[in-house]
N, C-alpha and C positions, 0 to 999 in steps of 0.2 A: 799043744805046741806053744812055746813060748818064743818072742821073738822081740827084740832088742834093737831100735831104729836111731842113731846115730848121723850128727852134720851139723853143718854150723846153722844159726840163727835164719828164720826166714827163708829156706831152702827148700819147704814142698815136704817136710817131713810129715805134718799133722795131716795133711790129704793123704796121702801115701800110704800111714798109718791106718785110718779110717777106710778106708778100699781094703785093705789088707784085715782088717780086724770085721768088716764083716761080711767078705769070702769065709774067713774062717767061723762066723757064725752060723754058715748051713743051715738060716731059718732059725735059729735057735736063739737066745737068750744074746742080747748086745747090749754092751753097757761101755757109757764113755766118762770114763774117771776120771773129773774133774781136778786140778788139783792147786790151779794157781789163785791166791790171795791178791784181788789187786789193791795194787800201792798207788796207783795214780791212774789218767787218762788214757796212758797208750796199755795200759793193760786191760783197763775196761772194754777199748777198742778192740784187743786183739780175742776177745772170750765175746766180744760178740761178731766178730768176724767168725771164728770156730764155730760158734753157734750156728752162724747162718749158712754156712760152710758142711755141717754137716745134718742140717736139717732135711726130714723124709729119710734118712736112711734107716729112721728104724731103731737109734741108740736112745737106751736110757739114761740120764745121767744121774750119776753118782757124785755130790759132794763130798771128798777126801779130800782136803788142803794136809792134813798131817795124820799120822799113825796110820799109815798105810794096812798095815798087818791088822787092822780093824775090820777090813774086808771081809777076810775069811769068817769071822762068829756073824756078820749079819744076817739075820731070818730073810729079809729080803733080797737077796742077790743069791744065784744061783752060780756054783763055783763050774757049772759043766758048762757056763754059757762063754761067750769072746767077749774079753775084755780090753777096753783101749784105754790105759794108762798115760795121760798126756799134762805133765811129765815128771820124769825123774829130776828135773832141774828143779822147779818147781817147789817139788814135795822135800828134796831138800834144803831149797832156799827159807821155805816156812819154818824147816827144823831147825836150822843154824841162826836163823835170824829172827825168832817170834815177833810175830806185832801183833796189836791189839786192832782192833779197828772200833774207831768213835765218829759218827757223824762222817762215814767215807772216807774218812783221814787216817792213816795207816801209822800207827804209835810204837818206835822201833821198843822191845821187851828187853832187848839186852841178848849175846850174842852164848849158846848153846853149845859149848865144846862137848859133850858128851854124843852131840848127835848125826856125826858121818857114821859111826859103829852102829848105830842102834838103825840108823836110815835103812843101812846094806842090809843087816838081818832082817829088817821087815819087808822088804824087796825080795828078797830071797826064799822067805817063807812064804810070803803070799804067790809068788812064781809056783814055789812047787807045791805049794797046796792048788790050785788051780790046774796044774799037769796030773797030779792024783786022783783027782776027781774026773778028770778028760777032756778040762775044757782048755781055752788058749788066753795068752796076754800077751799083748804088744804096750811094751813099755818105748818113750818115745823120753829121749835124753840130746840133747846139745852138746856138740860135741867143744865149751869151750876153753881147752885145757891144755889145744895145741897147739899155742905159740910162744913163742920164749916168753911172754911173764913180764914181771916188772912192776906189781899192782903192790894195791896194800898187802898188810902181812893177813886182812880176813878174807881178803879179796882170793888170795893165793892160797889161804886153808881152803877155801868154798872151791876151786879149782882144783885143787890137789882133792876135796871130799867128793868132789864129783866124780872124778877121774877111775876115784876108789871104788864106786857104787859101780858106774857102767861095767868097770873089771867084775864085779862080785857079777852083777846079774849076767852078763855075757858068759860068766863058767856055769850058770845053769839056766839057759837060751838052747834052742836048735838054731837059731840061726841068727846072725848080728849083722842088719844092713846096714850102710852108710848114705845117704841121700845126702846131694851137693849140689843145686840148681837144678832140682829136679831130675839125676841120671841117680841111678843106683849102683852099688855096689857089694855085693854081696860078701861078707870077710869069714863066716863061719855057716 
């Protein structure tokens, strides 16, 4: 089962997810795919907030900041186990935006037009290679694309490429929540 968690920023989604992703582990194999790069202190903050947040559950984590679709050939992850993918914002911001990291300091690479198509496909394939196999992923996206706008013009591709990925994974999901201060809502 694949399922697709949705809302804006700081909403209770990655808890949510984490309950959700290993109910669906039944004892079995849990892995929490790491995916954010941090750029500075409130990101280091919030990966060790999640850290501590989901410690004793039993997740193993996987470092994926980029090429998602790399999942599926690793010897060491088992594609029948639940996976928590946290996030799709994330793993596209790494892709759109490379940086290097030097001494903890995050060196912007130069800006990746090629990478909201390549993002979807590897989202998509690793989705259904993981439903093939029998196991489940909860991929875990922000939903922030839903206000009129007004940003720069990368700012507004990275919104518009986000927009496009949640679409792609959502048409092959069983089910796309929405969490909003913590209530849910269920859309598919």
């Amino acid at each position: 089962m694949n399922i697709l968690i949705s809302g804006g920023c700081k909403n209770g989604k990655s808890y949510y997810a984490q309950k959700l992703a290993s109910k669906l582990a039944a004892g079995g194999p849990l892995y929490y795919v790491a995916t954010m790069i941090p750029r500075d202190d409130e990101d280091r903050a919030r990966i060790q907030r999640h850290i501590r947040e989901r410690a004793g559950w039993g997740f193993e984590t996987i470092e994926q900041p980029r090429s998602i679709a790399g999942l599926i050939k690793r010897e060491d992850v088992d594609l029948k186990g639940s996976f928590l993918l946290d996030s799709v914002t994330a793993i596209l911001e790494n892709e759109m935006f490379p940086v290097a990291l030097k001494d903890g300091t995050a060196e912007f690479l130069g800006e990746d037009e090629t990478a909201p198509g390549r993002v979807s496909a590897e989202l998509i394939a690793f989705a259904e290679a993981v439903a093939k196999a029998g196991g489940s992923a909860v991929f875990v996206s922000d939903g922030i694309y839903g206000d009129k706008g007004g940003y720069s013009r990368s700012t507004e591709e990275y919104r518009r490429a986000l927009a496009e990925a949640d679409r792609a994974l959502a048409s092959v999901c069983d089910k796309v929540t929405e969490v909003t201060y913590g209530f849910t809502e269920e859309w598919k």
